[in-house]
C-alpha positions, 0 to 999 in steps of 0.5 A: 761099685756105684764109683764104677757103674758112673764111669762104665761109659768112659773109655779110659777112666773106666778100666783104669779104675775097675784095674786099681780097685781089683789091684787093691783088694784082691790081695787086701791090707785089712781083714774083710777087705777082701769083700770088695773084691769078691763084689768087684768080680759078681758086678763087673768081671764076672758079667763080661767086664774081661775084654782088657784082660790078659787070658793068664790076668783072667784067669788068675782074677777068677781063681782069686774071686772063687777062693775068697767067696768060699772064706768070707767073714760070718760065712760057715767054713768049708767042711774038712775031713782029713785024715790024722797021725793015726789014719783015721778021719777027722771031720772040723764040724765033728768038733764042739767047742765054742771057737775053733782055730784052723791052722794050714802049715807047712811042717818046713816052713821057718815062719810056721817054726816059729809060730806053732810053738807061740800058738801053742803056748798061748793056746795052753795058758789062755785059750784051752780053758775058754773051750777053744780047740785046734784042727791043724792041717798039714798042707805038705803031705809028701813026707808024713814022717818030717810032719810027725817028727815036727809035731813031737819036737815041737811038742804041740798039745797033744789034744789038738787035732793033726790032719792032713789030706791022703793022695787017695782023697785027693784024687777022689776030689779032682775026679769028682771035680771038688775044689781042693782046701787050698782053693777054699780056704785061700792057702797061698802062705803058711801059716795060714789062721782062722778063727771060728764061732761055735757054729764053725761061722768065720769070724776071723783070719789072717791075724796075728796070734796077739790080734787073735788074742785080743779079739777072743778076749773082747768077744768073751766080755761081749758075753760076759 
């Protein structure tokens, strides 16, 4: 910031920089990075520093900053109350436990294939005994059955939650004028993980599962 606020004057190096700063961590290679782009949009772009922007660069810059500013480390999760297998609510801050995983997935996807079962493995010889509890979500609502069917050949713990969202509640939130989970949660690939404290605060996304792991672990020595 302070970089950029010295370079506000000159003509050339000013934007070249704002440009590779944004570029850089918009779509960051370290957790949390994402703070300085979120940082570089409320001081500069959101304050009028857009005159070199494309409208389409705008427009997807801002989109990015209100998707990362709703997912921040140490803030709450945005509340989600979904529907499950059953069809009936379930709200992630109905839940009591002292972490929560919130996993988006596509039922389709190759890559979540193959992570779910991990996931569920691990979940079942390590994490379910540390009160740790999953609210899976659904992110491909058009074929309900594919999505049940996954769910049992996969053979995911039944004690998990299932969720997805209904056409009907989706519509009520674009009537509304709500920003959508995938807008808040910054769903833009499956699988897409975070990790929350007992508060439902975020202390973690984006991981691996063995980062994941590693990380619950030294949070539960840190409370030891």
């Amino acid at each position: 910031k302070n970089i950029l606020l010295m370079a506000r004057t000159g003509k050339e190096i000013y934007p070249y920089l704002l440009t590779k700063f944004t570029n850089k961590y918009m779509n960051p290679e370290f957790m949390g990075q994402d703070k300085v782009f979120v940082s570089l949009y409320e001081n500069f772009y959101a304050k009028g520093d857009t005159l070199l922007l494309s409208p389409s660069s705008r427009k997807t810059i801002t989109e990015r900053a209100y998707s990362l500013m709703a997912n921040q480390l140490g803030n709450p999760a945005p509340p989600l109350n979904l529907t499950d297998t059953l069809g009936k609510t379930k709200g992630l801050y109905d839940m009591a436990a002292a972490y929560t995983l919130v996993v988006f997935y596509d039922p389709n996807c190759g890559h979540c294939k193959e992570e779910l079962p991990r996931l569920d493995s691990i979940y079942r010889a390590k994490w379910a005994a540390q009160n740790l509890k999953v609210y899976t979500v659904n992110i491909y609502e058009n074929e309900l059955p594919a999505w049940k069917k996954f769910i049992a050949e996969k053979n995911l713990s039944s004690d998990w939650v299932h969720v997805y969202q209904t056409a009907a509640a989706r519509q009520a939130e674009e009537k509304a004028g709500l920003p959508n989970y995938r807008q808040l949660y910054d769903i833009f690939k499956t699988p897409t993980v975070f990790l929350l404290d007992k508060d439902k605060r975020i202390l973690a996304k984006g991981l691996t599962i063995e980062q994941f792991d590693g990380l619950l672990e030294a949070s539960l020595k840190g409370k030891n």
